[in-house]
Legacy VTK file of the C-alpha trace (Angstrom):
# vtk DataFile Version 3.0
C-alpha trace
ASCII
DATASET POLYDATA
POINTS 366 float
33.706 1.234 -46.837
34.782 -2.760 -46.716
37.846 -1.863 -49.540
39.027 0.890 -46.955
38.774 -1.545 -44.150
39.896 -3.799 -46.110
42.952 -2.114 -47.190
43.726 -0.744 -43.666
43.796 -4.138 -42.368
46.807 -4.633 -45.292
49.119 -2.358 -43.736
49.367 -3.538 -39.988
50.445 -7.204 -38.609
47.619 -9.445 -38.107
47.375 -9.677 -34.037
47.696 -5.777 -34.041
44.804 -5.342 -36.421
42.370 -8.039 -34.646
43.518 -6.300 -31.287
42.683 -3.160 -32.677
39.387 -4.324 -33.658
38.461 -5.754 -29.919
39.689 -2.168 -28.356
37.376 -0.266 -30.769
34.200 -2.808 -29.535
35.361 -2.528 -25.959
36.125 1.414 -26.898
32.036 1.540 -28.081
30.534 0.039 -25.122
32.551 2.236 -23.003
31.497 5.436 -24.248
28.019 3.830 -23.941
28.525 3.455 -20.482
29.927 6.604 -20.020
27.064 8.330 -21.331
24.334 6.417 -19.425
26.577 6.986 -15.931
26.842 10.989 -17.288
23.009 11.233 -17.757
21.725 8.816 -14.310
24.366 11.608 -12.352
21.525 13.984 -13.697
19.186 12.261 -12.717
20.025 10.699 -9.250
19.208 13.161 -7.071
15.052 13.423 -8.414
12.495 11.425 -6.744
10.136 11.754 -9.197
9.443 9.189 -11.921
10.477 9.296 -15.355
10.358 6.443 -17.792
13.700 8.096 -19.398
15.039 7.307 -16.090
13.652 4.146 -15.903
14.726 3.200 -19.017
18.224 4.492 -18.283
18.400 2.738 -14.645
17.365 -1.011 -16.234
18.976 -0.898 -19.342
22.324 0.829 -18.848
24.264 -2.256 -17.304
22.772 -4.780 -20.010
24.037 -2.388 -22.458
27.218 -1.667 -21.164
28.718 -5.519 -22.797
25.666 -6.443 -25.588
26.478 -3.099 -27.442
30.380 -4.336 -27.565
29.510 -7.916 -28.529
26.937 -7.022 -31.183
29.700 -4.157 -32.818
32.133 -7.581 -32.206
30.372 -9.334 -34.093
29.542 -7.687 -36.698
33.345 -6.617 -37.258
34.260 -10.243 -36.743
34.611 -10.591 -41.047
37.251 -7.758 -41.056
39.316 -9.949 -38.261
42.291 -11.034 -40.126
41.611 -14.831 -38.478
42.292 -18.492 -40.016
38.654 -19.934 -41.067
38.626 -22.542 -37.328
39.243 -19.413 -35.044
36.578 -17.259 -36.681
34.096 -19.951 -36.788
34.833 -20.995 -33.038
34.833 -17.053 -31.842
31.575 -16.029 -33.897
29.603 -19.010 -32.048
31.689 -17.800 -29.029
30.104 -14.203 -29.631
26.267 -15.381 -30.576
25.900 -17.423 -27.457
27.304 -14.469 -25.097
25.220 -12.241 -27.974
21.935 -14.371 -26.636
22.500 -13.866 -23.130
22.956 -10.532 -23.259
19.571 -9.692 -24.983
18.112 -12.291 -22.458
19.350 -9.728 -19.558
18.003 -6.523 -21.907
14.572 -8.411 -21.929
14.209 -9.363 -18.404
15.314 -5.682 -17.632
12.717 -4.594 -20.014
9.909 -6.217 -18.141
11.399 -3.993 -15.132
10.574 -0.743 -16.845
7.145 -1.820 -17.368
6.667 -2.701 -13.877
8.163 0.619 -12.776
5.582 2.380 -14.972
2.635 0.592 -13.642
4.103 0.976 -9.915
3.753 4.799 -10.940
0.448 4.616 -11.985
-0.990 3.359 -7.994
0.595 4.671 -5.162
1.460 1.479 -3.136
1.241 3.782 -0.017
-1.747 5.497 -0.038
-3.739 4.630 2.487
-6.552 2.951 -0.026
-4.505 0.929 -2.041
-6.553 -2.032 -2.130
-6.327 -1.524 -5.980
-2.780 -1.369 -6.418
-1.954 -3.841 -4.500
-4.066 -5.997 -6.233
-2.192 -5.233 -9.748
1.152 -5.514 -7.743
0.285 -9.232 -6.740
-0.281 -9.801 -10.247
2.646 -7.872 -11.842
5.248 -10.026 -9.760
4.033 -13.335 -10.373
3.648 -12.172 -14.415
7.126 -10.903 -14.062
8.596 -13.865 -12.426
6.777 -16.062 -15.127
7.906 -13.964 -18.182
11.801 -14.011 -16.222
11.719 -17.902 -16.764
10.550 -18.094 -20.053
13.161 -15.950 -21.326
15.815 -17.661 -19.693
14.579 -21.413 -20.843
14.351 -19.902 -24.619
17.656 -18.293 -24.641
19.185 -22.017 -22.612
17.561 -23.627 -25.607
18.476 -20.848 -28.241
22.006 -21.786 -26.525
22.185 -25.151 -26.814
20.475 -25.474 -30.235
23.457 -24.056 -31.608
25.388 -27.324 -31.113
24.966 -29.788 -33.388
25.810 -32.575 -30.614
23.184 -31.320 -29.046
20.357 -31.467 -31.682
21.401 -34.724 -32.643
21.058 -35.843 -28.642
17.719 -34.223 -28.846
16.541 -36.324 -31.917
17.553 -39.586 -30.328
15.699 -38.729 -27.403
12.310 -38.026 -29.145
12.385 -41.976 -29.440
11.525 -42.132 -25.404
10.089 -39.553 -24.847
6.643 -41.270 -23.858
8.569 -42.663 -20.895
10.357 -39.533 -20.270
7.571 -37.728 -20.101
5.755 -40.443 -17.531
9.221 -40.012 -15.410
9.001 -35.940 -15.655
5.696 -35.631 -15.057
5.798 -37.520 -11.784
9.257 -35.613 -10.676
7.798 -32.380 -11.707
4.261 -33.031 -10.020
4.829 -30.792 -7.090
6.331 -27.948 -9.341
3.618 -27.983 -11.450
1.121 -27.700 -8.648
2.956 -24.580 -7.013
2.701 -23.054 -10.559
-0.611 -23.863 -11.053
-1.212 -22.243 -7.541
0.664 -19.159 -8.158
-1.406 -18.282 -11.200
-4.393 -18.917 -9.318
-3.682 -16.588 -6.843
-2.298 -14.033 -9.249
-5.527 -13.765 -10.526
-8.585 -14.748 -8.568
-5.996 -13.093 -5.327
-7.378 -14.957 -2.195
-4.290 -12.995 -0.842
-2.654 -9.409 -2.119
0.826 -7.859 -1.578
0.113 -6.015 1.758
-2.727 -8.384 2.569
-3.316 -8.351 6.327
-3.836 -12.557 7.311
-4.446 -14.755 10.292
-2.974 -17.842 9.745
-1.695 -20.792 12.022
-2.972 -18.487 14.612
-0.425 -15.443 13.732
-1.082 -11.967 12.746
0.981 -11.003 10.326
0.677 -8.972 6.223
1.964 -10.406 3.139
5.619 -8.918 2.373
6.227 -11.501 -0.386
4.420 -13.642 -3.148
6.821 -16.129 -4.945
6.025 -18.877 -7.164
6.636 -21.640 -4.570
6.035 -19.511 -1.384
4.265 -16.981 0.804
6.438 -14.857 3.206
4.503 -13.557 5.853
5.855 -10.441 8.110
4.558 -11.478 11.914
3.473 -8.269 14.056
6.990 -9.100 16.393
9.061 -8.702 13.211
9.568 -12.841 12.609
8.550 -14.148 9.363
5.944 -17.084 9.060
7.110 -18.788 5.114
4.125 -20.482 3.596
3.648 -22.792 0.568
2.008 -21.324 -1.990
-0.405 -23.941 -2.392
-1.321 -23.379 1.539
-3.455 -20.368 -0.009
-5.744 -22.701 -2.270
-6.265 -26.143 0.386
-6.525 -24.329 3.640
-8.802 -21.778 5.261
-7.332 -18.387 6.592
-8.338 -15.078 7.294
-7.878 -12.050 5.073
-8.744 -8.679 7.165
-8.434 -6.959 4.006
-9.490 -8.943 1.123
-12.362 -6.143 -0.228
-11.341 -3.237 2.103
-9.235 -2.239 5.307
-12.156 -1.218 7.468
-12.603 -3.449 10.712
-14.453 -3.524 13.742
-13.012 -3.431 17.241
-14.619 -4.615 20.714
-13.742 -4.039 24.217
-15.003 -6.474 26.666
-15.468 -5.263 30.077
-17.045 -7.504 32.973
-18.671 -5.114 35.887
-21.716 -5.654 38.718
-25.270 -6.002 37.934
-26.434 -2.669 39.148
-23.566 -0.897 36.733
-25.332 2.128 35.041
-24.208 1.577 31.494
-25.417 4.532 29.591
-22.711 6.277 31.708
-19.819 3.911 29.780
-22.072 5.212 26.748
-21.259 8.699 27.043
-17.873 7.811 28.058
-16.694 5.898 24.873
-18.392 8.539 22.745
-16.196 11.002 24.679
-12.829 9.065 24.156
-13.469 8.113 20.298
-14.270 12.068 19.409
-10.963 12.325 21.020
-8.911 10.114 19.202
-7.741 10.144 15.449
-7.582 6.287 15.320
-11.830 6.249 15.228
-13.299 6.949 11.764
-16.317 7.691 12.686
-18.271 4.972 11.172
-19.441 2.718 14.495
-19.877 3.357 18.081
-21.665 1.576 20.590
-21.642 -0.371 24.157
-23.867 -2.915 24.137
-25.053 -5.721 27.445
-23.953 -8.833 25.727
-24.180 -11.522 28.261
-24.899 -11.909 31.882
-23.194 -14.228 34.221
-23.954 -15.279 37.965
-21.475 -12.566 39.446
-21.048 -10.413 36.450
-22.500 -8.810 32.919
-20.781 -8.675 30.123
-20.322 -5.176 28.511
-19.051 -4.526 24.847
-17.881 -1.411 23.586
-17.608 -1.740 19.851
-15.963 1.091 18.050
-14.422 1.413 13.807
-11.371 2.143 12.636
-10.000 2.620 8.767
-7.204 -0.361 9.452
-6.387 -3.167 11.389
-3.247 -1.141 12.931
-5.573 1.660 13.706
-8.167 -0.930 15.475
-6.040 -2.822 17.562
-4.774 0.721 19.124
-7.956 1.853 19.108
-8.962 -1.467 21.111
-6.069 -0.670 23.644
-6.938 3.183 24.055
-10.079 2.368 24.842
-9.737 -0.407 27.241
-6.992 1.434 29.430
-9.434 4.946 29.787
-12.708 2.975 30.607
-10.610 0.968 32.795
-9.837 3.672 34.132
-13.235 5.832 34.070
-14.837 3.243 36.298
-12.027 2.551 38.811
-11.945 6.043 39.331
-15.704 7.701 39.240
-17.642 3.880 39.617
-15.395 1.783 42.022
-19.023 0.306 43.587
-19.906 -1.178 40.249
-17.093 -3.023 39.842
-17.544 -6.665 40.349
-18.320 -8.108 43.696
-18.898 -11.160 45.725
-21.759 -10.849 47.863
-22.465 -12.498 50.688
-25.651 -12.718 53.054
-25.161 -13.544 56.574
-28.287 -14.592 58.388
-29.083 -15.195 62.344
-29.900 -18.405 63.293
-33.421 -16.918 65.191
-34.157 -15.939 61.520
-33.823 -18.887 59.927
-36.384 -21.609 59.763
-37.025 -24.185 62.330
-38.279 -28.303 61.933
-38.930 -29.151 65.341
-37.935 -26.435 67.702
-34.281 -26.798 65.677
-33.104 -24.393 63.028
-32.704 -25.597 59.553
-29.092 -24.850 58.264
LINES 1 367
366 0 1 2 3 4 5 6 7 8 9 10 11 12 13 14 15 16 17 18 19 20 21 22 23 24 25 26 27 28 29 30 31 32 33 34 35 36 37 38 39 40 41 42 43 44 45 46 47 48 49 50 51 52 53 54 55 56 57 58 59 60 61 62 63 64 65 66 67 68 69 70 71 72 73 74 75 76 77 78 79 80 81 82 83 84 85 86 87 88 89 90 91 92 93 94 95 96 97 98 99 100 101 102 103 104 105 106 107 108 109 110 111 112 113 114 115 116 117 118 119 120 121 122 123 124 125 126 127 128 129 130 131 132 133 134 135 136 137 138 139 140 141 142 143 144 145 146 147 148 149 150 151 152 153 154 155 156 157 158 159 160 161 162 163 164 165 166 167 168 169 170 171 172 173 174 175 176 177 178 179 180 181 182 183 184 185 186 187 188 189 190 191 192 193 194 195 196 197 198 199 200 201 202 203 204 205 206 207 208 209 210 211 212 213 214 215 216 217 218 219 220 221 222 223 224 225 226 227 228 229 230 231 232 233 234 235 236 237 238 239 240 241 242 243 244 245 246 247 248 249 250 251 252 253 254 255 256 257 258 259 260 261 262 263 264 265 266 267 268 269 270 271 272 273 274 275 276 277 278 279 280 281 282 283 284 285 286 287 288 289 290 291 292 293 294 295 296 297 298 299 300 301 302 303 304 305 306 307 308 309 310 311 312 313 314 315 316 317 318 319 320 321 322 323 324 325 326 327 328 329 330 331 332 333 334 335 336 337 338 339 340 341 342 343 344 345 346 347 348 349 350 351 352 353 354 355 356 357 358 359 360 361 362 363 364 365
């Protein structure tokens, strides 16, 4: 087969046969990517998962210029080229050659997070597991992304001779390099550190619903320097990551996404509360927001015009509760403006005739 080519290449002019050469690599990758676009037009209009499709989705554009480098360069000895331009365009071809298999490898780790994405579904309403391997899936992702790109930078610039001859000269300081780097790269390091930590013990999840600096708000993203938080009113709250390790917060869903709602209401002394009783029983056997795990109204505190009555009701989410919370509130409001106005509170007042009061010498005492 090399005595055909290497006859063929005999009978045309030198620039015609190394052009011919570069169409038939470009040629190659094109009827890759024509076959990949053909077969993900089949598939575009499923929904359902397929790791063929997967596979298809993450790897076709990769594909579409490392299949016509590697055919490149492995058709580079047949290029009719002096000794200097095929040395310079096969080191041309091996660094472009690297990068490409970088981007097949970081695509790669895409496929296998599709697959495990498949395996929990992120929006079922118990998906306290899957978001738990989520949390861990993006920071392993984002960790694996930047080791492949460091080892192909280094792959890279091995391949210069300058530059492994810089690198030897610099082993000589590298104790006070090191000092310098490890101070500069101090707060990097501590991020990282914190990242992993979270990744795997997970004070906080993908999803998570937090209180912190005082705002509601659930986890939309988990970097490897930040937090983003998604507030209730649609602003986002960005957190370091480290905030998550130093500082106390509040996780509503850390083991599940059950909570506990109240409803204070503040009414008279004589107010007959086993009325309220029935009344919340009636509204929560009402309402799909109540899962039917807690309800009770309860005389927590008494004040010098007032008691204090909680109604405490359940609810399978922290959306759920706080709607609960409101539905609630408004009808018992409600209820008692409408069927107990008298029990409401009230500021009494007790007028007394001075013949009734007491007397100190013949004179009333006021």
């Amino acid at each position: 087969m090399d005595n055909q080519l290497q006859s063929w290449s005999h009978q045309f002019q030198p620039w015609a046969w190394n052009l011919g050469v570069v169409i038939c690599a470009l040629l190659l990758g094109f009827i890759v990517k024509f076959v990949i676009t053909r077969i993900l037009h089949f598939y575009k209009n499923k929904d359902d998962y397929s790791l063929f499709k997967s596979i298809l989705t993450h790897l076709g554009p990769p594909l579409n210029y490392f299949v016509p480098l590697l055919t490149l360069n492995f058709m580079l000895p047949l290029m009719l080229l002096s000794d200097r331009f095929v040395a310079s365009l096969d080191k041309l071809t091996s660094i472009l050659i690297v990068a490409a298999f970088a981007s097949l490898l970081i695509k790669a780790v895409r496929i296998l997070e599709d697959y495990v994405y498949h395996q929990y579904d992120l929006k079922a309403e118990d998906n306290l597991k899957g978001r738990k391997i989520k949390t861990q899936l993006i920071f392993i992702r984002k960790t694996i992304v930047i080791i492949i790109i460091l080892v192909s930078v280094a792959i890279i610039l091995l391949s210069f001779s300058s530059v492994r001859k810089i690198g030897a000269g610099l082993l000589t300081g590298v104790g006070i390099s090191g000092i310098i780097i490890g101070f500069a790269a101090q707060k990097s390091l501590s991020n990282f550190l914190a990242g992993l930590q979270i990744a795997f013990t997970q004070p906080i999840r993908i999803d998570d619903v937090l209180v912190v600096e005082g705002e509601w708000g659930r986890v939309e993203e988990i970097t490897l320097t930040y937090v983003v938080l998604a507030i209730w009113d649609q602003r986002r709250l960005i957190l370091p990551i480290t905030y998550f390790i130093e500082k106390p917060f509040q996780n509503w869903t850390r083991s599940t996404a059950e909570l506990l709602g109240t409803v204070f209401l503040y009414v008279d002394y004589t107010f007959p509360v086993d009325q309220l009783r029935e009344e919340l029983t009636r509204l929560l056997k009402g309402s799909k927001l109540w899962d039917k795990r807690v309800n009770a109204v309860q005389v927590t505190d008494s004040k010098t015009d007032t008691i204090e009555v909680r109604a405490l009701m359940s609810a399978r989410n922290s959306s759920d509760a706080f709607d609960l919370r409101c539905y609630v509130r408004e009808n018992l409001l409600k209820y008692i403006s409408e069927n107990l106005p008298e029990h409401l509170p009230q500021k009494r007042y007790l007028g007394w005739e001075k013949e009734d009061l007491p007397k100190q010498n013949g004179q009333p005492i006021t």
